[in-house]
C-alpha positions in Angstrom: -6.7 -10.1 -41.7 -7.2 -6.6 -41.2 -4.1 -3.7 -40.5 -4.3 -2.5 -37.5 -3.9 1.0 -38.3 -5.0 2.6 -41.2 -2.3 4.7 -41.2 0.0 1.2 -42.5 -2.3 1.7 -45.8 -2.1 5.5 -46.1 1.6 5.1 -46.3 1.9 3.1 -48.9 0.5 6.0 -50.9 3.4 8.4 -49.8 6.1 5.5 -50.8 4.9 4.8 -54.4 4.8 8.6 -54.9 8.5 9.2 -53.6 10.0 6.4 -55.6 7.5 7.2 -58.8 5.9 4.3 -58.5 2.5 3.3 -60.1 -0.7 1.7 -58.2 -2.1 0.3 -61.1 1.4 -2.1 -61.4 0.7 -2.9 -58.2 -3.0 -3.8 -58.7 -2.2 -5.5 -61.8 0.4 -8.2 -60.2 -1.7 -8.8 -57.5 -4.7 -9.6 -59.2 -2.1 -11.9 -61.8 -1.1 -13.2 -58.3 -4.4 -14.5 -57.0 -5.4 -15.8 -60.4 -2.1 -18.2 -60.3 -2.0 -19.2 -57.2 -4.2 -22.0 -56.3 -2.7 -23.2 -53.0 -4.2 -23.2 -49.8 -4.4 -20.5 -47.4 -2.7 -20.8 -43.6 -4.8 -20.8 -40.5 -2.7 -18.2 -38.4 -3.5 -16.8 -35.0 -1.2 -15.5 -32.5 -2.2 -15.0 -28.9 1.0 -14.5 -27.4 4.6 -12.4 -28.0 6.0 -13.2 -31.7 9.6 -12.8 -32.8 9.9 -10.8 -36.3 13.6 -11.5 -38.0 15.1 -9.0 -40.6 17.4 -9.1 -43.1 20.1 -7.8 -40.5 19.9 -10.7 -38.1 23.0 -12.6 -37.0 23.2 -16.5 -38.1 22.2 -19.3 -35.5 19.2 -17.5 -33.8 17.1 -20.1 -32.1 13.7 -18.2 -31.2 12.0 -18.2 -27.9 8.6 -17.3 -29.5 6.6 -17.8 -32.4 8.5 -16.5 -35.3 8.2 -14.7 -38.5 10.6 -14.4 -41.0 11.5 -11.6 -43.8 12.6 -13.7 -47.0 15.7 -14.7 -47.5 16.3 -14.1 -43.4 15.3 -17.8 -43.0 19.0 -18.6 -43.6 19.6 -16.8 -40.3 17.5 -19.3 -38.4 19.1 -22.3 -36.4 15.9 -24.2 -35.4 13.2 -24.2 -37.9 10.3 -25.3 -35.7 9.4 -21.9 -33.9 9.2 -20.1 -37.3 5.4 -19.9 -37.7 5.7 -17.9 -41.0 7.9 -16.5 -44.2 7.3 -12.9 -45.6 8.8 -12.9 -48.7 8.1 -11.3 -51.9 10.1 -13.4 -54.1 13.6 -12.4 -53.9 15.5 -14.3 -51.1 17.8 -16.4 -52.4 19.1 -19.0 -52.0 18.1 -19.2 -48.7 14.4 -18.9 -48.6 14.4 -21.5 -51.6 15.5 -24.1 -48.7 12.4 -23.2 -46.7 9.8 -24.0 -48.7 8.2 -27.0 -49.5 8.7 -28.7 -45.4 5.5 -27.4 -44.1 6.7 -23.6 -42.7 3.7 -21.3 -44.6 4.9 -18.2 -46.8 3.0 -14.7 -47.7 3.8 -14.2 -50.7 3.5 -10.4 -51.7 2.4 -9.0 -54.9 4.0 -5.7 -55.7 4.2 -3.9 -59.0 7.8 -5.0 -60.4 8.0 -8.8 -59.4 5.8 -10.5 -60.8 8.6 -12.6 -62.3 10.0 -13.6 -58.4 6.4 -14.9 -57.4 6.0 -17.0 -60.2 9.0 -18.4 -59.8 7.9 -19.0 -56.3 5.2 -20.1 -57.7 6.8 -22.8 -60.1 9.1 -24.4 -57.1 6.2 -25.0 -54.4 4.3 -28.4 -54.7 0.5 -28.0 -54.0 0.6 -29.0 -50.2 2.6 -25.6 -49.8 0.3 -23.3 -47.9 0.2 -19.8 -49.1 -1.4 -16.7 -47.6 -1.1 -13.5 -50.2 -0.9 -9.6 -49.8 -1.0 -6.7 -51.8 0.1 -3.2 -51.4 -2.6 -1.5 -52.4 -6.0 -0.3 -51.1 -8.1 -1.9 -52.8 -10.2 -5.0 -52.4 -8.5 -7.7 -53.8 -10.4 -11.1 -52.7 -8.3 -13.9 -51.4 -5.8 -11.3 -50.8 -4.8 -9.1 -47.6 -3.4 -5.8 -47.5 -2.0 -5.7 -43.6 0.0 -2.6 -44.2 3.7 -2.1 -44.6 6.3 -1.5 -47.1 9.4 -4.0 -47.1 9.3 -7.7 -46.5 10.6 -6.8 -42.6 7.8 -4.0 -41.7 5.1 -6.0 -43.7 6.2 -8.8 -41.3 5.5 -6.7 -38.5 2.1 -5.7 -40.0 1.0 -9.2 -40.2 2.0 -10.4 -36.5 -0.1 -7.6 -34.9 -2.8 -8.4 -37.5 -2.9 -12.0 -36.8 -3.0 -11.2 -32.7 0.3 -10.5 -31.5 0.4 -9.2 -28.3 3.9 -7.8 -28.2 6.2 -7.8 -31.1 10.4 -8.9 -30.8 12.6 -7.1 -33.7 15.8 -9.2 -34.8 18.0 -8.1 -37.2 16.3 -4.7 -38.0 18.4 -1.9 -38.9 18.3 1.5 -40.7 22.0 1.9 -41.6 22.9 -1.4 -42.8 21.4 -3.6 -45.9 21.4 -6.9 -43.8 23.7 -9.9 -45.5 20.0 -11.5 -46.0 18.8 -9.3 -48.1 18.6 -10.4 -51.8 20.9 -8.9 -54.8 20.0 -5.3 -54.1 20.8 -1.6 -55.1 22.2 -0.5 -51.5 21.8 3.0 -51.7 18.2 2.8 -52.7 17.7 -0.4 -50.5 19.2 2.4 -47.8 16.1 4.9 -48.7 13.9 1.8 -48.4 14.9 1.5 -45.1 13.8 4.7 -44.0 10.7 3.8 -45.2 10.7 0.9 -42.9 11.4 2.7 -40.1 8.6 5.2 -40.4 6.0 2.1 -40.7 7.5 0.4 -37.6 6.9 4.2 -35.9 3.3 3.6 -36.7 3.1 0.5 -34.2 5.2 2.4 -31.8 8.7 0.7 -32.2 11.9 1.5 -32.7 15.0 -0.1 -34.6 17.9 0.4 -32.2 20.4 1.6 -34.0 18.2 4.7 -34.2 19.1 7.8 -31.5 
């Protein structure tokens, strides 16, 4: 799984230096990450339109299309069976605890401060759970993908058009408003965040619509 534009990696570089963030705590959980995780990897290919739901999605949505989910915005989700995958990188609780475990596969994302949410991920999956894992950084880590992207929502986005989307449905993305799936979160730096988010969606040539 490739990004589809380099410019999704090149970002990343201009995130961790506006928040003072390090690469090497990046590159250090995920290769912690891949050491740990010994389940199996998901067999994913889209040929069609996928659905991507955010943290800012209403509750009962019942997708048309194959879906992915950001994290904890499985709780948002009325019928399970169209979600093809859940983005997460460890902090969507309680909802995305209820998700795992009934055969809907997870990427679980290695990022430099939470390396304590994936491995208590980690600890709650049985060994049937299938697992695909990304990194935010750009180097080659192997049996781990770096599709591009920032929060669990863009990342999502990344990975549909990575994995062969041919068109790409937002739900619940926003730029204004920390989204009542989100995890416990500082808002006005989850705001900033956000920001982020949009300029990574900008990439791919889409737009949240609460923005002019």
């Amino acid at each position: 799984m490739k990004p589809v534009n380099r410019d999704l990696i090149l970002i990343q570089d201009e995130i961790r230096e506006s928040f003072g963030w390090d690469i090497e705590s990046d590159y250090e959980s995920a290769k912690s990450l891949v050491s740990q995780c010994k389940n199996p990897s998901p067999l994913l290919q889209f040929q069609s339109k996928v659905t991507v739901v955010g943290a800012a999605a209403p509750s009962g949505i019942n997708p048309d299309f194959p879906t992915i989910v950001a994290d904890g915005a499985i709780g948002a989700i009325s019928d399970l069976s169209k979600v093809a995958l859940i983005v997460t990188d460890g902090d969507g609780t309680p909802h995305l605890e209820k998700a795992l475990n009934i055969g809907i596969p997870i990427c679980l994302h290695a990022h430099g401060d939470n390396q304590d949410s994936w491995a208590r991920i980690l600890s709650i999956i049985d060994d049937k759970q299938e697992v695909l894992l990304t990194h935010q950084t750009p180097y080659v880590v192997n049996g781990m993908y770096n599709p591009g992207g920032f929060t669990d929502g863009d990342r999502a986005v990344c990975i549909a058009f990575a994995l062969g989307a041919t068109e790409v449905e937002l739900i619940g993305f926003s730029t204004d408003d920390v989204g009542q799936w989100s995890g416990v979160t500082d808002e006005k730096r989850k705001l900033i965040k956000l920001k982020w988010m949009s300029r990574v969606l900008q990439i791919l040539s889409l737009r949240v619509d609460n923005e002019e």
